[in-house]
C-alpha positions in Angstrom: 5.9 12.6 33.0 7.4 10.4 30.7 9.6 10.9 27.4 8.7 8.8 24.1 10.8 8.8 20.9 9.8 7.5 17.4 12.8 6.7 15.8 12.3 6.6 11.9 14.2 6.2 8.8 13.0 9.6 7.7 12.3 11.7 11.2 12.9 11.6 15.0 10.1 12.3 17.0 10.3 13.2 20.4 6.8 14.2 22.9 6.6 14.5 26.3 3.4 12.0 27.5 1.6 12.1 30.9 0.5 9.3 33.1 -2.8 9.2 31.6 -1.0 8.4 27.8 -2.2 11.9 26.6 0.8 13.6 24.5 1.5 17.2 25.9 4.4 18.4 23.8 6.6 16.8 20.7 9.0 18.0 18.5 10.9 16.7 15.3 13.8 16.4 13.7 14.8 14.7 10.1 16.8 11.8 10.9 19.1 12.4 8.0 20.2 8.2 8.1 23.3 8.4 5.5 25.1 9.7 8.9 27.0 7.6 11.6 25.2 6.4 14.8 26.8 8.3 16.5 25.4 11.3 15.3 22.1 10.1 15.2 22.1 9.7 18.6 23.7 12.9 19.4 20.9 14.7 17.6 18.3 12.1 19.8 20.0 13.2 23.6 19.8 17.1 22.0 16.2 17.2 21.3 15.3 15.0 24.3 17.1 17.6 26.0 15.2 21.1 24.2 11.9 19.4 24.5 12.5 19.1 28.4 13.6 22.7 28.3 10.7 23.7 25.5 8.2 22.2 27.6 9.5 23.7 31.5 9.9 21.0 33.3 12.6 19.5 34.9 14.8 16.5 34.6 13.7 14.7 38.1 10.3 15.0 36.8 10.8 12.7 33.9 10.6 9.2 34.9 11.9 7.6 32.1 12.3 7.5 28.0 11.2 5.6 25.6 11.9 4.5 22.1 10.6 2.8 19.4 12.5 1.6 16.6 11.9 0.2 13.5 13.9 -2.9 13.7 14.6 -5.5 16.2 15.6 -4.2 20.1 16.8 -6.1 23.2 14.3 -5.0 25.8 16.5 -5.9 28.8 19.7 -4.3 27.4 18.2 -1.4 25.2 20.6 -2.9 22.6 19.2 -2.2 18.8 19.8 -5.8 17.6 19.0 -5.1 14.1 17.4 -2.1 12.3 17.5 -2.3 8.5 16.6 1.0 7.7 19.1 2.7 9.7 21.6 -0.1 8.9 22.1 -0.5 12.6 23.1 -3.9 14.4 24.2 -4.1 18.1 24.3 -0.8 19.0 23.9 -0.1 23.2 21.3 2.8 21.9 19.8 2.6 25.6 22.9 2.4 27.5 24.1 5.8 25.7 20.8 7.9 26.4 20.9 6.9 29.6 24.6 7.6 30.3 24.1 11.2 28.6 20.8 11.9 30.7 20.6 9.9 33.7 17.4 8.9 33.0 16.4 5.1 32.7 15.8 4.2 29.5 13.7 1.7 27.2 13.7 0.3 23.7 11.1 -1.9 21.9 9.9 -2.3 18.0 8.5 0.9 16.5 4.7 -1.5 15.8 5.1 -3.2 19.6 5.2 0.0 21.1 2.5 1.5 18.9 0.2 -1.2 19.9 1.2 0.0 23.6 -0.4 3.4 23.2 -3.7 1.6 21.5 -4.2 0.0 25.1 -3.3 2.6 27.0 -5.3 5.4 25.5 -6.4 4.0 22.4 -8.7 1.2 20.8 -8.0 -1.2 22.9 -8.6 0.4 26.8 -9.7 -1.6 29.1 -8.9 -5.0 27.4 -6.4 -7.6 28.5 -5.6 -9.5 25.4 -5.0 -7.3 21.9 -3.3 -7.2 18.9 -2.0 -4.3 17.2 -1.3 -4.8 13.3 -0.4 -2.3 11.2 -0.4 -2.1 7.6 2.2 0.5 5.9 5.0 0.1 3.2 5.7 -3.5 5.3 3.6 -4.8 8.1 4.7 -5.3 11.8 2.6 -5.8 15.3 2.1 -5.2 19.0 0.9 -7.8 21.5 -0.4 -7.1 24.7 -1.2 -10.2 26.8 -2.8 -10.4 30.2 -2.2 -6.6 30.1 1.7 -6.7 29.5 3.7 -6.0 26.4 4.4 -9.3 24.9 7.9 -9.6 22.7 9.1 -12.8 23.0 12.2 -14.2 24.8 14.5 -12.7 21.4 12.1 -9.8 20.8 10.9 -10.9 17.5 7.5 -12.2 19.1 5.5 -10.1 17.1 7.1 -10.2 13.7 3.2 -10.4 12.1 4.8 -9.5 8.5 7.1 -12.5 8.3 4.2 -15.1 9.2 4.3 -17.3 5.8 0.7 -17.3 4.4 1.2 -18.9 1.4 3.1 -18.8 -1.8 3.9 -15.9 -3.9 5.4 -14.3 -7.0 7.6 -12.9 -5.5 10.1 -13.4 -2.6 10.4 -10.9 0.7 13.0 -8.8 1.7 14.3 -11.4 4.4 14.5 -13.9 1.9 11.9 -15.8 2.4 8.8 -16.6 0.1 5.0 -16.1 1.2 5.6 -13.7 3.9 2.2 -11.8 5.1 3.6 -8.5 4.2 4.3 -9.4 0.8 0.6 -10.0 -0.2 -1.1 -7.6 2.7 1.4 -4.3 2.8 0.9 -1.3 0.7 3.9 -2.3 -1.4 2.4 -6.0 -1.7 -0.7 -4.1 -2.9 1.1 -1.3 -5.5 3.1 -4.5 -6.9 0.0 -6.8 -7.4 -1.7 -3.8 -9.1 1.0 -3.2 -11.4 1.6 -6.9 -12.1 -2.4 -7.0 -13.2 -1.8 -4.1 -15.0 0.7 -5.3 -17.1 -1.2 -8.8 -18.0 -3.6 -6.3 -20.1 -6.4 -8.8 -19.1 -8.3 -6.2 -17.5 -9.7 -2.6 -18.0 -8.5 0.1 -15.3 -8.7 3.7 -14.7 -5.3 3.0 -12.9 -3.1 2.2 -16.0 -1.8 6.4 -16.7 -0.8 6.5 -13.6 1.6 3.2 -13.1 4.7 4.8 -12.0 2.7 6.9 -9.7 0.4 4.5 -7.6 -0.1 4.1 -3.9 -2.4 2.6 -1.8 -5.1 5.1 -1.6 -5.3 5.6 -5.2 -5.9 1.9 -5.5 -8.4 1.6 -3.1 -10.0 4.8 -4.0 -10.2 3.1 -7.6 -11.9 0.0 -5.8 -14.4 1.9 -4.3 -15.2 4.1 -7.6 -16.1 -0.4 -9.0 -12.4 -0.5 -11.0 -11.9 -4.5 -11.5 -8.2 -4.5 -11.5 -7.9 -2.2 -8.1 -11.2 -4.7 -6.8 -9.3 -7.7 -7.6 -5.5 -6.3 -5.8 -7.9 -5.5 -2.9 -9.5 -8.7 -2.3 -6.3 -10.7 -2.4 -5.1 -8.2 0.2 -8.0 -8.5 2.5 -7.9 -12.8 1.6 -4.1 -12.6 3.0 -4.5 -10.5 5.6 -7.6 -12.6 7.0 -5.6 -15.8 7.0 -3.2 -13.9 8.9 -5.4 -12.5 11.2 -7.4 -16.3 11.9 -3.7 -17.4 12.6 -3.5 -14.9 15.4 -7.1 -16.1 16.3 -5.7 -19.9 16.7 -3.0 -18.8 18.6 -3.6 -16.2 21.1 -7.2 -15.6 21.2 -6.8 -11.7 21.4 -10.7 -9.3 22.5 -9.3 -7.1 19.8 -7.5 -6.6 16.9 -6.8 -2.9 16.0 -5.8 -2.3 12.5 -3.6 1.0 12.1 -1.1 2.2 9.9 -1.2 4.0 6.3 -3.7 1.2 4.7 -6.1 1.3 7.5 -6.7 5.8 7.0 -9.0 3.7 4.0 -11.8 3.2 7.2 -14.6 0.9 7.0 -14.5 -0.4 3.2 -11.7 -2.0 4.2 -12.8 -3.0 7.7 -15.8 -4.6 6.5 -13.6 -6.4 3.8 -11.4 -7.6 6.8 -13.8 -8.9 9.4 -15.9 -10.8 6.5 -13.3 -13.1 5.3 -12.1 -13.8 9.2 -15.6 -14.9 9.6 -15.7 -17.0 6.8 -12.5 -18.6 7.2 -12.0 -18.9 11.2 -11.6 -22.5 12.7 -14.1 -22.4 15.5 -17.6 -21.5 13.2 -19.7 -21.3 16.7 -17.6 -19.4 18.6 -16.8 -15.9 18.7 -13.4 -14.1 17.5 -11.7 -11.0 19.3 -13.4 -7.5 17.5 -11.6 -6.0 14.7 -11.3 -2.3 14.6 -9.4 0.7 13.8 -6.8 2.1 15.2 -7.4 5.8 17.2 -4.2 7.4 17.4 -2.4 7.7 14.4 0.9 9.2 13.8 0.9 9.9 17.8 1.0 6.0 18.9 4.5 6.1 18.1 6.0 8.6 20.7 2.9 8.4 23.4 4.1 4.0 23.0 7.6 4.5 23.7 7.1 7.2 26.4 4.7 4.6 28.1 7.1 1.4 28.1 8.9 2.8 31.5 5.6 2.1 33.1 5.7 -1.5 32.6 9.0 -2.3 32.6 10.3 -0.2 35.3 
């Protein structure tokens, strides 16, 4: 048995995970961020500790614990290098677990280790090559190459969301201009709406509700034939696709799963998505990876982290 965590700005998440990636038992907790680290992680060893109990099984049994994080991790060190919603940098996150518990421990990026749990028990079984993306209030990814976790030498080697795409209106949160997750993410999406919105060029069903919109009310408004909510989708999709053929040109994935809160839309926007990679990727006579949904949902995150042990140990 194995122990995942999905640490998040809003709620810990802690499962217990067998061998075959099934998720047997989880628990959560509100994070409650404002706090120190220090009492964070308190809270993490405690509910580690009452799942265990929860669950009746004992310590030995557990072969190691995971966790993901939304931010940048050392996979060697199980250092959190940088974690911007928890306003973390260098914390020995690993090292402390694994003092408390005496249980090894391992620490990759909340998206990486999501894409972990597709290939074990999700989407992308029985593939050697995939890519994970998913598409929430930013966008991050998983790579799984020749059947490993792939992170890079500084574990930032699946940063999708900063790939530069092209030029925008607006610059990212890391400062740079044309990032992927700043025409592709749900927020990239809410912002073009509301920009189109307030241009009054168009007619939308979308314009009461301004202060109030979100992704699926946009894309619900697409589907319904709205031109404003037609036109933020499409540059969404056209971003997303460069990003995507990018990927193609690069590591040649069999699959790309698409998960997070964007991709709950289902096949409007799937069929969107694998279109304009068609249209737009390099090699016109040959074939690119498949591009599919994601299976797990919420779950990837803890039945992910549980699963790193079993190939890094």
């Amino acid at each position: 048995m194995y122990i995942g965590v999905d640490l998040g700005g809003t709620n810990i998440a802690v499962g217990i995970v067998d061998e075959k990636g099934t998720l047997k038992y989880q628990k959560s907790i509100p994070t409650k961020r404002e706090r120190k680290q220090e009492e964070i992680i308190k809270d993490m060893i405690e509910t580690i500790i009452e799942v265990i109990d929860d669950y009746w099984i004992h310590k030995n049994e557990i072969k190691s614990i995971g966790i993901g994080i939304p931010g940048l991790a050392d996979p060697d060190t199980g250092e959190v290098i940088h974690c911007v919603n928890l306003g973390w940098n260098n914390v020995p996150l690993g090292k402390s677990i694994e003092k408390a518990l005496g249980i090894p421990v391992f620490i990759d990026n909340d998206a990486t280790v999501a894409g972990l749990a597709e290939y074990e028990a999700g989407v992308m079984k029985g593939v050697q090559s995939g890519v994970f993306i998913t598409l929430g209030t930013g966008i991050g990814g998983g790579i799984i190459l020749n059947g490993q976790v792939y992170s890079g030498a500084n574990g930032v080697g699946s940063e999708f969301g900063h790939m530069v795409v092209g030029e925008n209106y607006y610059e990212c949160n890391c400062g740079k201009n044309g990032c992927l997750e700043t025409f592709s993410s749900s927020t990239a999406l809410i912002n073009y709406t509301k920009k189109l919105i307030m241009e009054e060029k168009y007619e939308t069903i979308l314009k009461e509700n301004i202060n109030d919109l979100n992704g699926k009310m946009i894309f619900d408004a697409a589907i319904e034939g709205d031109q404003i909510a037609n036109l933020a989708v499409d540059r969404l999709v056209k971003y997303l696709g460069i990003g995507i053929v990018n990927l193609v040109n690069i590591l040649d994935p069999e699959i790309f799963a698409l998960g997070g809160g964007l991709s709950k839309v289902g096949t409007f926007l799937l069929d969107k998505v694998r279109e304009e990679v068609l249209k737009n990727k390099h090699y016109k006579t040959l074939p690119v990876g498949k591009i599919v949904l994601a299976q797990l949902g919420n779950e990837a995150g803890i039945i992910g982290a549980a699963i790193l042990g079993k190939y890094k140990r």
